[in-house]
Phi, psi and omega in degrees: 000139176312149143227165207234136188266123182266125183271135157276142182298148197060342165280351230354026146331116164295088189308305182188171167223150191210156178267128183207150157336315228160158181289311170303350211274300193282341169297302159335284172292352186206341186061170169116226177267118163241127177220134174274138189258182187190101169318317195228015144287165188226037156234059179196175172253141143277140171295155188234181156300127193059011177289165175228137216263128181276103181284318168321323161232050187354073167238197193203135186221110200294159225297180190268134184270343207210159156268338169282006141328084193280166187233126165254103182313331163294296193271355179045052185208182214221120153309125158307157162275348160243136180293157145322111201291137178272078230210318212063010137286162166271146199233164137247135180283136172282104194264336150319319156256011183053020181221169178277178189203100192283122164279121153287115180278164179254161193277000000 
């Protein structure tokens, strides 16, 4: 069964997503904004809660993690302003320093 993300109105905030017949279905039934998201694509996002709905490319793109973060309007996912180090520790980014940061976890 489809499912479908209900939008606020002027924000396109991602309200909620539901399995329904149809948009029209979910119009009927709850009235608002609805645009269908698609779980197992894999050129596309599923929407989530508070995601916001990108209309230019009809996606969908999660809340901002950082403010030095960028949105890449193609793909609708959100950059760092330094790539990740590829090393295979684990890193967190620091918004405060601006940098990734290796956690040494304890043994």
């Amino acid at each position: 069964m489809p499912h479908f993300a209900e939008l606020e109105v002027g924000s396109k905030k991602v309200l909620r997503v539901v399995n329904a017949e149809s948009k029209k279905w979910c119009k009927y039934h709850f009235g608002g904004i609805w645009i269908e998201t698609h779980k197992y694509r894999t050129d596309k996002n599923y929407a989530g809660r508070d995601w916001i709905y990108h209309e230019e490319t009809d996606n969908f793109y999660p809340p901002q993690p950082y403010n030095s973060w960028s949105l890449d309007t193609k793909t609708c996912m959100w950059y760092p302003p330094i790539p990740q180090p590829d090393d295979g520790k684990f890193y967190m980014w620091s918004e405060e320093q601006q940098k990734w940061l290796n956690e040494q976890l304890p043994e």
